[in-house]
C-alpha positions in Angstrom: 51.2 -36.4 -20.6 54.3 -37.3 -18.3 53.7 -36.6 -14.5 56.3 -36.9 -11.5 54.4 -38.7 -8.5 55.4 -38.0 -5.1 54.0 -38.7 -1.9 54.9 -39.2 1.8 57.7 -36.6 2.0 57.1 -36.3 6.3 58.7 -33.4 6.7 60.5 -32.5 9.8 60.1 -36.3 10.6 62.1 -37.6 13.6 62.8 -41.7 14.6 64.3 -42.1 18.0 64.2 -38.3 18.5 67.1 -38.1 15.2 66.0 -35.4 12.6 65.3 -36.5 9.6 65.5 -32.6 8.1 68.6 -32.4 6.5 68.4 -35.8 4.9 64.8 -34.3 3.7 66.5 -31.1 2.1 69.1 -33.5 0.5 66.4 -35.6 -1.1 64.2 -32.6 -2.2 67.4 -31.2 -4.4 67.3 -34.6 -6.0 63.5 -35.0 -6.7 63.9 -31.2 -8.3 67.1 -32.2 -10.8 65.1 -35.4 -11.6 61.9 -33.2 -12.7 64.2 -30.7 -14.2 65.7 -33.8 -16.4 62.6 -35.2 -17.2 60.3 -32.2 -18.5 56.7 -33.4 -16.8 53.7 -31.4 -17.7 52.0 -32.0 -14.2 53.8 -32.9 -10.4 51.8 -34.4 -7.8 52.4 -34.5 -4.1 49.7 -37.2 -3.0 49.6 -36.3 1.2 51.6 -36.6 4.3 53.7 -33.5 3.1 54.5 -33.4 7.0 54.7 -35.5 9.6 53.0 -33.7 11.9 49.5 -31.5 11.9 50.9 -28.7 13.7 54.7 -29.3 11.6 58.1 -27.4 12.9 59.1 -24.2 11.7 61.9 -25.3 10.0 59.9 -28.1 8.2 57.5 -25.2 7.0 60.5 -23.7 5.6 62.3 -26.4 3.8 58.7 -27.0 2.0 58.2 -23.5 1.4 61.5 -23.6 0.0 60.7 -26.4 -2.3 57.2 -25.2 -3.6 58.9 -21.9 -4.7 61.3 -23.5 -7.0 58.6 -26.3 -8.1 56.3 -22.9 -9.0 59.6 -21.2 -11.0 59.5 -24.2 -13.2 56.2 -23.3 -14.6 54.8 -27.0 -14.3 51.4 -27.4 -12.6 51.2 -28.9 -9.2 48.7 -31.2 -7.7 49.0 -31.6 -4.1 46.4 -33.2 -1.4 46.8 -33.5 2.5 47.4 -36.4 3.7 46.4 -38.3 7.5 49.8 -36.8 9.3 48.5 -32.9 7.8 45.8 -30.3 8.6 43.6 -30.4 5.7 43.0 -26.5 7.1 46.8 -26.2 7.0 47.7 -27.6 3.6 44.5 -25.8 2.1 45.4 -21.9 3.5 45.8 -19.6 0.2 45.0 -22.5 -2.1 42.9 -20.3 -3.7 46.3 -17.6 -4.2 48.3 -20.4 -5.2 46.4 -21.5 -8.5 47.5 -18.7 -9.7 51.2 -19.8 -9.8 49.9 -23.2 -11.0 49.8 -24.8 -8.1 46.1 -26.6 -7.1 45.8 -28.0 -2.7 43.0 -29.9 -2.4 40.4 -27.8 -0.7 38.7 -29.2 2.8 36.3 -31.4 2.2 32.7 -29.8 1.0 31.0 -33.0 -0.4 32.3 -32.3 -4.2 35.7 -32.5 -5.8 35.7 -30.5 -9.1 38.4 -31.8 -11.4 41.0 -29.4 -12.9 41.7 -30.3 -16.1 45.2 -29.8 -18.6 44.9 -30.4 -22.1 48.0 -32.7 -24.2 47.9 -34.3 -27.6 45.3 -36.5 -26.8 42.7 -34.2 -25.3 42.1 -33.4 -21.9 43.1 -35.2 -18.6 40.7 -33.9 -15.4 42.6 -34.5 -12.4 40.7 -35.1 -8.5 42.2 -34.0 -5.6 41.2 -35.6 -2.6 42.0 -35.0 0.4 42.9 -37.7 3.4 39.3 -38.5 4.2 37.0 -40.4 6.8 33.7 -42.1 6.1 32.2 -39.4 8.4 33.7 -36.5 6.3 31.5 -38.3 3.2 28.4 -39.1 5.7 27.9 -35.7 6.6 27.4 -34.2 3.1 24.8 -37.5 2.1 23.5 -38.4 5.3 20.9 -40.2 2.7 23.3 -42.6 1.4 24.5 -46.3 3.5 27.8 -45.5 4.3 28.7 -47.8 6.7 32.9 -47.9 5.8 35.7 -46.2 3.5 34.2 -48.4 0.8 31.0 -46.7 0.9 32.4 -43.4 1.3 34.6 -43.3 -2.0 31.9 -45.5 -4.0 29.4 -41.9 -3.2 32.3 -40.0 -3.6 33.1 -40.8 -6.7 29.5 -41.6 -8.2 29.1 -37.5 -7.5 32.0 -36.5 -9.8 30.4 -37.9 -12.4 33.2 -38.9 -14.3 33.4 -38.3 -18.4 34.5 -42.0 -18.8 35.3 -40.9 -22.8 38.4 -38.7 -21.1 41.4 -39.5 -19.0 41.1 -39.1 -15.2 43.7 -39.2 -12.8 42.6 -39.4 -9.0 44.7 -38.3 -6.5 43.9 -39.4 -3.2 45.6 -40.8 -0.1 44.3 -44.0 1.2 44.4 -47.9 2.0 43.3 -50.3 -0.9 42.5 -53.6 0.3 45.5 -56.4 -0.8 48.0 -53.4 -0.5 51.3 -54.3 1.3 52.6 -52.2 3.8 56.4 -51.8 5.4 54.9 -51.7 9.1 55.9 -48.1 9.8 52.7 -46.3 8.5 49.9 -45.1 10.9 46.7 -47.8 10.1 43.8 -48.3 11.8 43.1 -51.5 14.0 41.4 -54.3 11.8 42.2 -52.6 8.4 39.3 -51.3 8.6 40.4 -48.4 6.8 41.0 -49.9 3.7 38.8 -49.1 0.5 38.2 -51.7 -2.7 40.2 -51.5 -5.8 37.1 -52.1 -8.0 35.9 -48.7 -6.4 38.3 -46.5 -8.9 37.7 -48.9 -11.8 36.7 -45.8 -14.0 40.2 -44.0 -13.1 43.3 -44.1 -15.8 45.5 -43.5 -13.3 45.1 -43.2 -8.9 48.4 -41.5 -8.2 48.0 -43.0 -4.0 50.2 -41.8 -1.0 50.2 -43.4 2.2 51.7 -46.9 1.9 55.5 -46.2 2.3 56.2 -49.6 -0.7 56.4 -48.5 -3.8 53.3 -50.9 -5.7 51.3 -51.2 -8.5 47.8 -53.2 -8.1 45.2 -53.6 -11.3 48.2 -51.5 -13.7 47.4 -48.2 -12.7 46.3 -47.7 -9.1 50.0 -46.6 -7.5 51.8 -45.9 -4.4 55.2 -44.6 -5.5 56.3 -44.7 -1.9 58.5 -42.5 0.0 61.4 -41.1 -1.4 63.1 -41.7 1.5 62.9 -44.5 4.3 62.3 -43.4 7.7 61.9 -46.6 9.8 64.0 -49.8 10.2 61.1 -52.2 8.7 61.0 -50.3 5.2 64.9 -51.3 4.9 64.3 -53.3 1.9 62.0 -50.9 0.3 63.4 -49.1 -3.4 62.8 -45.8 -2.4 62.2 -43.0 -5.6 59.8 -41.1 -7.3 57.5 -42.5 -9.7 57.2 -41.1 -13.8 53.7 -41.7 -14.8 52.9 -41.0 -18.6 49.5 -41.2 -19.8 48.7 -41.5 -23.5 45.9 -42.5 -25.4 42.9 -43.7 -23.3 44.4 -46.8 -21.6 48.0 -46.5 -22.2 49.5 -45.9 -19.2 53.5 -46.6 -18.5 55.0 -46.2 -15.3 59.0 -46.0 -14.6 60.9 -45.2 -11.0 62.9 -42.4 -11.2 65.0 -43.9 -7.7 66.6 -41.7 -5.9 69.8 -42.0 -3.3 69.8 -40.5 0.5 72.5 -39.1 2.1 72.8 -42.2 4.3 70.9 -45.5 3.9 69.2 -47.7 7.1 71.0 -50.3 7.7 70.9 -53.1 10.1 74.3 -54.8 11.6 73.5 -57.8 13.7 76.6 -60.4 15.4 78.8 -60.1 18.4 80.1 -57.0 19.8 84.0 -58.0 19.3 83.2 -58.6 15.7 81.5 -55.8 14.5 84.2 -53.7 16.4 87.4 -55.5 14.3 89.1 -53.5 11.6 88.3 -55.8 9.3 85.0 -55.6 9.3 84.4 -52.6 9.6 86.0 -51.0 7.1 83.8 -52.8 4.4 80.8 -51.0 6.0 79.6 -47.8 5.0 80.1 -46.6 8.2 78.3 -43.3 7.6 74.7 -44.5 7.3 72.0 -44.5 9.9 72.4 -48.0 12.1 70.0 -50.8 14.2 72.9 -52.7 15.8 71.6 -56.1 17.3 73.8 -57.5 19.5 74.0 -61.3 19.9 76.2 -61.4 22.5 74.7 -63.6 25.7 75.9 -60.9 28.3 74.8 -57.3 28.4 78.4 -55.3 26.9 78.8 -52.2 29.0 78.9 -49.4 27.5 78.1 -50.8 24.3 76.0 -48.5 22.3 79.0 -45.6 23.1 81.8 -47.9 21.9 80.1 -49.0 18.9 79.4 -45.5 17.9 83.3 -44.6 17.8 83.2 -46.9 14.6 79.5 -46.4 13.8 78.3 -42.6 14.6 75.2 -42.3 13.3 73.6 -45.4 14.9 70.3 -44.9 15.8 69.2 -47.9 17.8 70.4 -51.1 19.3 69.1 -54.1 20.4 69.9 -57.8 22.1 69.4 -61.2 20.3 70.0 -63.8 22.6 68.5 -66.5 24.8 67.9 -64.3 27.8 65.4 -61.5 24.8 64.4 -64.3 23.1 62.5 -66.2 26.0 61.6 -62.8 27.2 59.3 -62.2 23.9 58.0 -65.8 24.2 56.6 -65.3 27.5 55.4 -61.9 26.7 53.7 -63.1 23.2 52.2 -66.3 25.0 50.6 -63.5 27.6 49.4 -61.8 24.9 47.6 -64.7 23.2 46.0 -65.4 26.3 44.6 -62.4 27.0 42.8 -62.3 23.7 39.5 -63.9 22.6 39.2 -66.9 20.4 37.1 -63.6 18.0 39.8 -61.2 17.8 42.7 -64.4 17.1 40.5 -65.4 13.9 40.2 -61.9 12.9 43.7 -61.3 13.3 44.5 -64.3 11.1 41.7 -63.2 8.6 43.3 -60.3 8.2 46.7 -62.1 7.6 45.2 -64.2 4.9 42.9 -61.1 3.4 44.7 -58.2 3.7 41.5 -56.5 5.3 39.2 -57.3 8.6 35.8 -58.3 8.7 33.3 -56.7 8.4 30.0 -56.4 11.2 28.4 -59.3 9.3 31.4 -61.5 9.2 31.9 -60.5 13.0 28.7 -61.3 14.1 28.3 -64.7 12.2 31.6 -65.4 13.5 30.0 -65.0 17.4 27.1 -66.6 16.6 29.2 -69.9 15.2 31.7 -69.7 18.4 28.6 -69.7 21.5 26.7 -72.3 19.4 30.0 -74.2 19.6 29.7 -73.5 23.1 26.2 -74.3 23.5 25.6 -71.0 24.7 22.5 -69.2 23.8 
């Protein structure tokens, strides 16, 4: 079974109040000829289909837009919410919409039921799971210890009681602990939020939105990333679409279907004379989306204006020089002293770990810093 994997599309997204909208129409036309090209018997969206919970009109419309021609091609459609949506939103008439073969992830009840498409092999039951909370798990088995997203998704998916003699793809749109991310995405402090890898052990595939890097961790638990970038830290990101196809029990493949945007991010950095000289800039593609960094020790006035006579679609710029570079030392040396010897180590920890502590390792930690101390 071949299966397009999408996730993160943000609609109606905006960085430094530009519009992101008709670079988003662009890319959609791409992602449908690439689904067109290569035939997939299922599509998922995996969450954060807008960028906001209450989204533009015009964002509604460009996805509207999309779903109809996605529903002409006959292919089913597996689409969650994600953290930026209303799970009410995204889930209105999902009921309607099966009927045109396209399945939203209901709100949250305390099951998922799988839906399930047959291939060569046998069946495949797919879960759609919404964005969720441990709270949102909590309520429905207030007799279970669910003290963190671990917890949560270890109930949640003990009660789907998985046929592991099948294939089962979980669609869902969450942190795994030891997942990288570009910087951009909305997280929670500590990493708190993150859930275990071994918790979807039983899975063949876990089709994953929310990290904005396209990355692979135990061979089949996936973020395919966004298909476009939207920040200037995801600048080295591969953006694309990911092709999933499931065989036999255990043989999974997956290929990136990349895909290019109208205009790239790009980041110039040098003095202001030299990025303005002919000969630099006509090697430039000077059409894309721009973070200028000036290293020029004096402010240039005017600067931003005059650079954007060569450069019109620059979207932010920025100093590098002695008089920003002591200015961030002073201001991150005020920072470290203002914080507690506690929250440096679990900062660090974090660093090293990829995921905070948790109350035990918190409290131990304490306990080891006032018997240092000799405090009681």
């Amino acid at each position: 079974m071949k299966l397009i994997h999408m996730s993160d599309l943000h609609l109606g997204k905006r960085y430094i109040e530009h519009s992101f909208l008709e670079d988003q129409k662009d890319i959609l036309e791409k992602i449908l000829r690439e689904i067109e090209m290569n035939q997939p018997e299922g599509i998922i969206i995996a969450g954060d289909i807008y960028d906001k919970s209450v989204p533009s009109a015009e964002a509604v419309e460009v996805f509207d837009s999309f779903l109809t021609k996605l529903a002409a091609l006959k292919t089913p459609v597996f689409l969650i919410s994600g953290n930026h949506d209303s799970a009410e939103r995204i889930a209105f008439a999902s009921h309607i919409m099966k009927e045109s073969g396209i399945y939203i992830s209901p709100i949250y009840a305390g099951k998922i039921e799988p839906v399930t498409l047959q291939d060569a092999y046998g069946p495949v039951n797919f879960y759609l799971v919404p964005f969720l909370k441990p709270a949102n798990v909590r309520r429905y088995y207030p007799e279970k210890e669910i003290n963190n997203y671990s917890d949560a998704f270890r109930v949640l998916v003990e009660e789907m009681h998985l046929n592991k003699e099948e294939r089962n793809v979980l669609i869902a749109h969450q942190m795994i602990s030891g997942s990288e991310v570009s910087g951009s995405e909305e997280m929670s402090v500590g990493g708190v939020e993150s859930i275990e890898a071994s918790v979807f052990e039983d899975f063949d595939y876990v089709a994953l939105g929310h990290i904005h890097k396209r990355q692979t961790m135990k061979g089949k638990i996936h973020y395919c990333g966004t298909p476009l970038k939207y920040h200037f830290s995801e600048i080295k990101n591969k953006n694309g679409i990911t092709l999933a196809e499931l065989k036999e029990k255990g043989n999974l493949s997956l290929t990136t279907l990349y895909l290019t945007p109208q205009r790239e991010l790009r980041e110039l950095k040098g003095k202001f004379d030299d990025l303005m000289k002919e000969e630099f800039y006509l090697k430039q593609n000077r059409e894309d989306y721009y973070h200028v960094i000036l290293t020029d020790e004096e402010d240039i006035l005017d600067g931003a204006k005059k650079l954007r006579n060569i450069y019109p679609h620059i979207l932010k710029m920025d100093y590098d020089n002695t008089r920003t570079r002591t200015r961030s030392s002073l201001q991150a040396i005020e920072e470290l002293e203002e914080k507690s010897v506690t929250e440096l180590f679990e900062e660090f920890y974090e660093r090293q770990n990829g995921l905070g502590l948790n109350e035990f390792q918190k409290d131990y930690f304490d306990q080891l810093i006032r018997d240092m101390k000799g405090e009681e």
